[in-house]
OpenMM code with the backbone's topology and positions (N, CA, C; nanometers):
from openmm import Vec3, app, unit

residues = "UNK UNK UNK UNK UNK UNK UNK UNK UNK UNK UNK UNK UNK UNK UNK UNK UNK UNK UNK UNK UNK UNK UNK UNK UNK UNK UNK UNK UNK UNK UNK UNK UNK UNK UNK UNK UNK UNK UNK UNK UNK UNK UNK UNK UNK UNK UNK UNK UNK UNK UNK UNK UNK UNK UNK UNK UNK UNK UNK UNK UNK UNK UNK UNK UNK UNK UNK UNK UNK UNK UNK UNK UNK UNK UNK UNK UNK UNK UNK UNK UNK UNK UNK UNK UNK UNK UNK UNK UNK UNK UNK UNK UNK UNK UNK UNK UNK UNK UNK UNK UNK UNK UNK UNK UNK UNK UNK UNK UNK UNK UNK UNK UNK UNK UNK UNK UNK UNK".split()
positions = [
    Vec3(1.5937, -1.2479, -0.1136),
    Vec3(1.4909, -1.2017, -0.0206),
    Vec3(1.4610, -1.0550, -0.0456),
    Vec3(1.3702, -1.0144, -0.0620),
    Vec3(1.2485, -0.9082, -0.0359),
    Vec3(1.2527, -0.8506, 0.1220),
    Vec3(1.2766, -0.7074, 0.1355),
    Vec3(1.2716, -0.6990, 0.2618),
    Vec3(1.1283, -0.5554, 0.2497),
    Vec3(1.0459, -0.5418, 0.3055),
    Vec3(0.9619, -0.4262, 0.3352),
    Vec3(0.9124, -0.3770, 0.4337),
    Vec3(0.9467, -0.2502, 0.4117),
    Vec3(0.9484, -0.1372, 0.5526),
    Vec3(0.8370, -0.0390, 0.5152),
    Vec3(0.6549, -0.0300, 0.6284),
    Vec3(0.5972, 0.0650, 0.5786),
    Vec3(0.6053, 0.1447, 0.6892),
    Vec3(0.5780, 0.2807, 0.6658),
    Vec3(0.5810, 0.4050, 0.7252),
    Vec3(0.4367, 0.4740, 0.7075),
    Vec3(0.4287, 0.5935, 0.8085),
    Vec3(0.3129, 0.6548, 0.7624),
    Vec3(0.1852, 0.6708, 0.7840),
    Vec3(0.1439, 0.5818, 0.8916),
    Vec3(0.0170, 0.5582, 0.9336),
    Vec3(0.0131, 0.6319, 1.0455),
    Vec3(-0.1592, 0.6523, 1.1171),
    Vec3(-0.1663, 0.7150, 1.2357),
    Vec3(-0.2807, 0.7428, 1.2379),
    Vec3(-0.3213, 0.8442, 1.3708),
    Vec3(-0.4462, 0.8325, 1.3436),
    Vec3(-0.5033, 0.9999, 1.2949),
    Vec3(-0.5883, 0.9993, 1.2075),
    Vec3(-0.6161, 1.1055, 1.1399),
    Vec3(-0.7844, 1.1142, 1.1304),
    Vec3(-0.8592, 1.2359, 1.1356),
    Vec3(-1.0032, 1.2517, 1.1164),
    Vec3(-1.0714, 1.2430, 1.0494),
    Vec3(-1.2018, 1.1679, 1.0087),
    Vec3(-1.2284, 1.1808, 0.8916),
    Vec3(-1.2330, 1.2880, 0.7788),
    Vec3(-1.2573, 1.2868, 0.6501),
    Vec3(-1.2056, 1.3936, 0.5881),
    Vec3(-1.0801, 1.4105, 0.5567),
    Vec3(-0.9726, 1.3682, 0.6381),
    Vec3(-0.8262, 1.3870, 0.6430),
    Vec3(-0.7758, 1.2827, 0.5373),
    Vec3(-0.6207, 1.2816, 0.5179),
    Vec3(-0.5504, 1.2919, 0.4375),
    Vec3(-0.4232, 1.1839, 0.5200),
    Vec3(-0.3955, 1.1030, 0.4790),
    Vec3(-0.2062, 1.0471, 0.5053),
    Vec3(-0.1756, 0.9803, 0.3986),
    Vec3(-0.0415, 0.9304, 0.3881),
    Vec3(0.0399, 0.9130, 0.2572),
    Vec3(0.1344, 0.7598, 0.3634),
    Vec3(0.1105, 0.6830, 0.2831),
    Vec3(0.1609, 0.5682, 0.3519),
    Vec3(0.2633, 0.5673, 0.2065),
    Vec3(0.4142, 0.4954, 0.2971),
    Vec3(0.5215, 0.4712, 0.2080),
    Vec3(0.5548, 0.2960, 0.2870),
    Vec3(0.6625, 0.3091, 0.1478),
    Vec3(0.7038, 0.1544, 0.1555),
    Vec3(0.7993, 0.1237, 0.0643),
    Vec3(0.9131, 0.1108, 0.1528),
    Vec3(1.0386, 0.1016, 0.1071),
    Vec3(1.0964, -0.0381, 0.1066),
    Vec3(1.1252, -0.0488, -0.0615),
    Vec3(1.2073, -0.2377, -0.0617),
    Vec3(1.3266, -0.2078, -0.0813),
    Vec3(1.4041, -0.3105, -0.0212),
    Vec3(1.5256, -0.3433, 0.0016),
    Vec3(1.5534, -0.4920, -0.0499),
    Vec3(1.6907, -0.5380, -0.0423),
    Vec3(1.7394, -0.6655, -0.0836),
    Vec3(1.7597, -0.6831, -0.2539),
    Vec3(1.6728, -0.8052, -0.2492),
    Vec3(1.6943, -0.8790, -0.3943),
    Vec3(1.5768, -0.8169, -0.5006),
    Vec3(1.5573, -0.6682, -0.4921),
    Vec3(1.4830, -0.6604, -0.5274),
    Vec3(1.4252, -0.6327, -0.7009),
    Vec3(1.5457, -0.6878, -0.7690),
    Vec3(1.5531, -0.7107, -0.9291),
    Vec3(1.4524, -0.8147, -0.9412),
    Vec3(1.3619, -0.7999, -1.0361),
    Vec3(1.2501, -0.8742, -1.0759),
    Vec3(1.1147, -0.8876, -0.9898),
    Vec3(1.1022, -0.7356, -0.9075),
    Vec3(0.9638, -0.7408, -0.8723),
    Vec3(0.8832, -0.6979, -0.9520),
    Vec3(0.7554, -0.7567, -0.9696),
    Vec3(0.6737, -0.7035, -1.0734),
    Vec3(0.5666, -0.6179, -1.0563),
    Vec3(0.4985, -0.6428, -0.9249),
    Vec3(0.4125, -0.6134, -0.8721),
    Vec3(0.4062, -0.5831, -0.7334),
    Vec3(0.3918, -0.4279, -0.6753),
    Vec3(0.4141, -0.3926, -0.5710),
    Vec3(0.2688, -0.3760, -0.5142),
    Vec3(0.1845, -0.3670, -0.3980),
    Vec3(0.0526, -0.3228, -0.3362),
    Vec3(0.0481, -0.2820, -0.2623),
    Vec3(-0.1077, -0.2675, -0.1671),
    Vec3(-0.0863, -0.2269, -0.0644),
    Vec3(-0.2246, -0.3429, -0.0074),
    Vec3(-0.2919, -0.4177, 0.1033),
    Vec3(-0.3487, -0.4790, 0.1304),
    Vec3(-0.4127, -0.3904, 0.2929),
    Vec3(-0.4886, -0.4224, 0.3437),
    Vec3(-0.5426, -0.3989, 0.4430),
    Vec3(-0.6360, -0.4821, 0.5398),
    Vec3(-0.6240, -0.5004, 0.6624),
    Vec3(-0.7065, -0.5788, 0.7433),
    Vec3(-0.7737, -0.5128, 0.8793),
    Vec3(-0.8933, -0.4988, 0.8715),
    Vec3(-0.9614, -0.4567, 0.9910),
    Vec3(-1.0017, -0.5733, 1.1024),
    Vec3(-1.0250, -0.5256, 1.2239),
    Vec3(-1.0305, -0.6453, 1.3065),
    Vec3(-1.1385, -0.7249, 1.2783),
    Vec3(-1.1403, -0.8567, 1.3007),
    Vec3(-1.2339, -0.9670, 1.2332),
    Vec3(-1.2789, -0.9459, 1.1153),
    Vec3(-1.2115, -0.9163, 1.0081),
    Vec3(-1.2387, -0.8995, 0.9030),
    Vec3(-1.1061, -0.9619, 0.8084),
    Vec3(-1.1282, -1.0350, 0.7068),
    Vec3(-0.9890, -1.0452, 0.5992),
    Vec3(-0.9284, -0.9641, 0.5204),
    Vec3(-0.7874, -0.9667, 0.5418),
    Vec3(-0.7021, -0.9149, 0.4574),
    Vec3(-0.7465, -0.8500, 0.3119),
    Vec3(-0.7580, -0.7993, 0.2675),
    Vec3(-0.7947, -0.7642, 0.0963),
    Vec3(-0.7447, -0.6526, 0.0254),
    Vec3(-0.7090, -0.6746, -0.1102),
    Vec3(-0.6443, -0.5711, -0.1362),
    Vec3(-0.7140, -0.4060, -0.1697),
    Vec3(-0.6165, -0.3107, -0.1358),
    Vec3(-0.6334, -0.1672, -0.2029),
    Vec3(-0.6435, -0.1110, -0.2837),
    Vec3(-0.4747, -0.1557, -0.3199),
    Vec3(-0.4445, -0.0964, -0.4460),
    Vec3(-0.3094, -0.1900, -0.4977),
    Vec3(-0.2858, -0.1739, -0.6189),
    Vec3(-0.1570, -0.2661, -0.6591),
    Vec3(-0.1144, -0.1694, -0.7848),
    Vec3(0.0062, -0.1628, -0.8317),
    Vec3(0.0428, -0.1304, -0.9445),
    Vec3(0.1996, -0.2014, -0.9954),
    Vec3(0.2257, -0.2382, -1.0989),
    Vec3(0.3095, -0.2951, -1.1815),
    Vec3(0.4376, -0.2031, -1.1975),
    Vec3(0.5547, -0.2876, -1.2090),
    Vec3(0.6701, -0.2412, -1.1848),
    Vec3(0.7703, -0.2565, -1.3123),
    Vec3(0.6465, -0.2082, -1.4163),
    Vec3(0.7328, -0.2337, -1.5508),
    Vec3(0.8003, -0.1282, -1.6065),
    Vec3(0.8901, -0.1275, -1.6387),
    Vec3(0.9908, -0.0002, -1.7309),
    Vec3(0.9141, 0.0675, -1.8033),
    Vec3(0.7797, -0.0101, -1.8612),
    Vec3(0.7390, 0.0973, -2.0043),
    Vec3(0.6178, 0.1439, -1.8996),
    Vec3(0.6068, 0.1395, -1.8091),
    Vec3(0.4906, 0.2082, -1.7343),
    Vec3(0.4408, 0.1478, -1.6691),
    Vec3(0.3108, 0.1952, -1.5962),
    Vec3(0.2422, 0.0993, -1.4594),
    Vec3(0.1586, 0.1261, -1.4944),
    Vec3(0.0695, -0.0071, -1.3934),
    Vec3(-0.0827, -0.0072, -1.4393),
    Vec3(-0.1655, -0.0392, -1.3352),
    Vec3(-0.2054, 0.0696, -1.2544),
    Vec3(-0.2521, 0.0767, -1.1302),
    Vec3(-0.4023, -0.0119, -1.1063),
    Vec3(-0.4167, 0.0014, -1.0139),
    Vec3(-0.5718, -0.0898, -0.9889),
    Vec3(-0.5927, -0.0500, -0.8328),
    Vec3(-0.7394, -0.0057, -0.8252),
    Vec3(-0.7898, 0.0291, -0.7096),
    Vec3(-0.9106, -0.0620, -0.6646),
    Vec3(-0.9331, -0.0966, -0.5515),
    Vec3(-1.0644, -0.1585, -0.5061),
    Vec3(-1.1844, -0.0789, -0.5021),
    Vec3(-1.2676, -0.1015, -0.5515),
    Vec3(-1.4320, -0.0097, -0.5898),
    Vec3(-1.4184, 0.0690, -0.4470),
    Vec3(-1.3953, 0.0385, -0.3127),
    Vec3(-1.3997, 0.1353, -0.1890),
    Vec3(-1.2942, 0.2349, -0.2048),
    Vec3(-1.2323, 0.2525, -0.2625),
    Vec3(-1.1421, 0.3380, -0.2498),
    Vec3(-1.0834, 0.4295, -0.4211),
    Vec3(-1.1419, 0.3685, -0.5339),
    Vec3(-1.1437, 0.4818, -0.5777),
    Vec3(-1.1902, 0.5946, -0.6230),
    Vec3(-1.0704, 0.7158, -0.6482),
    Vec3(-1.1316, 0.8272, -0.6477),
    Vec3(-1.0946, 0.9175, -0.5542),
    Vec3(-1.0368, 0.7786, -0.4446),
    Vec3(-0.9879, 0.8703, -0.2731),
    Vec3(-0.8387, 0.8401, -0.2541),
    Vec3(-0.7865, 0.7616, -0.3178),
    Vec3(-0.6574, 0.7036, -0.2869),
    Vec3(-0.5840, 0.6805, -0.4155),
    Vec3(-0.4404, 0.7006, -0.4387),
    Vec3(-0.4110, 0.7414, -0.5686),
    Vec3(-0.2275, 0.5785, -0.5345),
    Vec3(-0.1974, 0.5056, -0.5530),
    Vec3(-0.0871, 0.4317, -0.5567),
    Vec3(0.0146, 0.4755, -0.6491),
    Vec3(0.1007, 0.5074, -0.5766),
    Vec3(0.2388, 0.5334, -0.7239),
    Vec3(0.3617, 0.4619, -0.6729),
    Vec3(0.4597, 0.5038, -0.7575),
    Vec3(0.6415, 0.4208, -0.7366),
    Vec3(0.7223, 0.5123, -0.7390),
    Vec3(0.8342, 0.5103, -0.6668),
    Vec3(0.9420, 0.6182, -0.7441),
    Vec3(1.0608, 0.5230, -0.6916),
    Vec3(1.0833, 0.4398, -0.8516),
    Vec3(1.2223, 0.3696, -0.8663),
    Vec3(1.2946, 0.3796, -0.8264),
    Vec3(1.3371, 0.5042, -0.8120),
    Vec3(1.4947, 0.5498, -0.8004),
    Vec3(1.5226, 0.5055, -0.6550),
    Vec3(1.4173, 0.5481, -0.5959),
    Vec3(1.3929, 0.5212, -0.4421),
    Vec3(1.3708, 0.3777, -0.4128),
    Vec3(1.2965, 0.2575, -0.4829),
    Vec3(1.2442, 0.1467, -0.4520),
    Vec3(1.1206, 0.1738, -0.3744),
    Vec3(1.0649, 0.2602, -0.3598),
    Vec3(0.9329, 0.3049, -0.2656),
    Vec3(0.7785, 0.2870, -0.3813),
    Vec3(0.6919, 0.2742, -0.2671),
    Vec3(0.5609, 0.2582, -0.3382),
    Vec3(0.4983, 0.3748, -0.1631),
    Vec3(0.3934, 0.4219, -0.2624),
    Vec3(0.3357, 0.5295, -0.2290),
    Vec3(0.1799, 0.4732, -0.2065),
    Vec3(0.1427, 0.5138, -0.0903),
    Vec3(-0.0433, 0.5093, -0.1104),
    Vec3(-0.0919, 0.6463, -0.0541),
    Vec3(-0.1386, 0.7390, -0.1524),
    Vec3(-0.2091, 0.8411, -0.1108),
    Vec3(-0.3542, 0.8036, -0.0326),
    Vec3(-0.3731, 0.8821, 0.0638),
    Vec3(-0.5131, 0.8364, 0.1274),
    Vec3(-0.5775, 0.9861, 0.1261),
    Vec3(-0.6252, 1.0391, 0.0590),
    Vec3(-0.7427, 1.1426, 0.0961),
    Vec3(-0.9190, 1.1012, 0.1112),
    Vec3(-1.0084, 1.2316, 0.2099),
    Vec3(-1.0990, 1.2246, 0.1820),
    Vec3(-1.1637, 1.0120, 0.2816),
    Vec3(-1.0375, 1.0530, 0.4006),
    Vec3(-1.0630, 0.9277, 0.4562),
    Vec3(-1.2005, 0.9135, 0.5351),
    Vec3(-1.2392, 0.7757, 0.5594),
    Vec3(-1.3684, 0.7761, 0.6048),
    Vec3(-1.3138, 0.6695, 0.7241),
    Vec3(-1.4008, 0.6350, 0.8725),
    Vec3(-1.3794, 0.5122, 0.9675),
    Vec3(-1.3871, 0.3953, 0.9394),
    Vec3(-1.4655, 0.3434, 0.8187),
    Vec3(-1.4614, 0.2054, 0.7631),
    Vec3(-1.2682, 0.2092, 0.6877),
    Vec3(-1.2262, 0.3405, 0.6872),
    Vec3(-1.0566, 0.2837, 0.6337),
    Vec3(-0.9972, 0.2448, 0.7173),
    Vec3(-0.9832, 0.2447, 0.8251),
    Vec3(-0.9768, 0.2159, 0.9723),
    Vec3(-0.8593, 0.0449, 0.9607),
    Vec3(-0.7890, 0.0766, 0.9737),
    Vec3(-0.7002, -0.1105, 0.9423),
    Vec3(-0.5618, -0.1183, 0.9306),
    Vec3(-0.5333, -0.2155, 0.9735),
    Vec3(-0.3291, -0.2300, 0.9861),
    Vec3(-0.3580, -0.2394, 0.7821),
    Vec3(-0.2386, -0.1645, 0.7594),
    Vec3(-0.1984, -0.1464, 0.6020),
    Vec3(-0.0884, -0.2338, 0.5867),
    Vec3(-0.1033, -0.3155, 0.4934),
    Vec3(0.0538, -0.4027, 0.4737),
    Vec3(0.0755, -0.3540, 0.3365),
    Vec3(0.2096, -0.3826, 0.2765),
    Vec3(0.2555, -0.3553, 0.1940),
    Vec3(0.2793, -0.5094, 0.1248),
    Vec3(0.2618, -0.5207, -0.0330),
    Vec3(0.3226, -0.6514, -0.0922),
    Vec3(0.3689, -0.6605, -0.1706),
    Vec3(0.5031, -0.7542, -0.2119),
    Vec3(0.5301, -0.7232, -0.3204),
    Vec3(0.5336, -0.8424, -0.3827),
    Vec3(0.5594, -0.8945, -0.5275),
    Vec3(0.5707, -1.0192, -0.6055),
    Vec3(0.6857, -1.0422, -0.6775),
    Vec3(0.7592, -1.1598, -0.6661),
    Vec3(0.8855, -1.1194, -0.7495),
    Vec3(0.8947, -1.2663, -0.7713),
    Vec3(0.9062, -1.3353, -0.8729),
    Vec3(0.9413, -1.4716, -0.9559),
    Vec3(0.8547, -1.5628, -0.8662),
    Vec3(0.6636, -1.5403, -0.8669),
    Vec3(0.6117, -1.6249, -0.8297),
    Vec3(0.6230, -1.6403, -0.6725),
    Vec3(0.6723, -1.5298, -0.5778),
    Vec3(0.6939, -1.5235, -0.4367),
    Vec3(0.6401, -1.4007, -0.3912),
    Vec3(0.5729, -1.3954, -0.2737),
    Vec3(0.5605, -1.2625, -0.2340),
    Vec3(0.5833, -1.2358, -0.0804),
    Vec3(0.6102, -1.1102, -0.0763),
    Vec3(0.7095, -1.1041, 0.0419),
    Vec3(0.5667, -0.9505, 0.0808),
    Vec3(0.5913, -0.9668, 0.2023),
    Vec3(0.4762, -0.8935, 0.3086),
    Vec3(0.6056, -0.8026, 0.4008),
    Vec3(0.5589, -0.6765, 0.4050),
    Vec3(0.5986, -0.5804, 0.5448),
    Vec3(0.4884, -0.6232, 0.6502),
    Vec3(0.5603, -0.5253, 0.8030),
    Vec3(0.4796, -0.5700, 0.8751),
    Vec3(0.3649, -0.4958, 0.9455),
    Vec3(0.3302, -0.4266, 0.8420),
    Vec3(0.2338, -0.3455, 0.8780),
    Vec3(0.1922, -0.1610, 0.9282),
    Vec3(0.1230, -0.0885, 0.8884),
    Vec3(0.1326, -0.0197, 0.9459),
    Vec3(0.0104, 0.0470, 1.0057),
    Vec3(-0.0508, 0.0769, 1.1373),
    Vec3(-0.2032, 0.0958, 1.1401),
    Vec3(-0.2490, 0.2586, 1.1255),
    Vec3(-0.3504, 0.2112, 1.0723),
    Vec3(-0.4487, 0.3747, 1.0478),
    Vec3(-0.5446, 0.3801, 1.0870),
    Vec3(-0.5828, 0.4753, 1.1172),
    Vec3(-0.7106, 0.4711, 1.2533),
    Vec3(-0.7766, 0.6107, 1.1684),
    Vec3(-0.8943, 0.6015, 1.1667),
    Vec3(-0.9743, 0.6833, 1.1223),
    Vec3(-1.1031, 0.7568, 1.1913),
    Vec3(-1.1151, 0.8608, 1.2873),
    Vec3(-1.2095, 0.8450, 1.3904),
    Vec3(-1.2981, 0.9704, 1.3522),
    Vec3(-1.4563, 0.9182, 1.3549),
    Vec3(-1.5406, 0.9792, 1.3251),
    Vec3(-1.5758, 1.1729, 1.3828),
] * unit.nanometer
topology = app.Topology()
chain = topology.addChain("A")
for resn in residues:
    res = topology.addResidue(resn, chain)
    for name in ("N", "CA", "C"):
        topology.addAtom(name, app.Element.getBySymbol(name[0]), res)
């Protein structure tokens, strides 16, 4: 089992800046792929950002809304995945989940919300 804990959210002005973290725990040998997903009310889940959890490097990926403004990284040592948020706007506005993938399974935190007010 995959366990994930995100941190980091709140509410901040547009223009502003937060750094959402996300810390795995457990079985976590053979994740490959860590993200970040987001859901606004009546709206679906979809992803942010994702990046790969390979030894020879990562290979990030951003959703057309967000890049340029939001930067995803890892720091191993830690088991953490990082989502920089600058340059936020009220459409970012949404509970942030964290995901990760590990042998064809993926395991979800439980969220963390960001509020973005005009």
């Amino acid at each position: 089992q995959v366990q994930l804990v995100e941190s980091g959210g709140g509410l901040v002005q547009a223009g502003g800046s937060l750094r959402l973290s996300c810390a795995a725990s457990g079985i976590i040998f053979g994740i490959n792929v860590m993200g970040w997903y987001r859901q606004a009310p009546g709206k679906q889940r979809e992803l942010v950002a994702s990046i790969t959890s390979s030894t020879s490097g990562s290979n990030p990926n951003y959703a057309d809304s967000v890049k340029d403004r939001f930067t995803i990284s890892r720091d191993n040592a830690k088991n953490t995945v990082y989502l920089q948020m600058n340059s936020l706007k009220p459409e970012d506005t949404a509970v942030y989940y964290c995901k990760a993938d590990r042998r064809g399974r993926q395991y979800w935190g439980q969220g963390t919300q960001v509020t973005v007010s005009s």
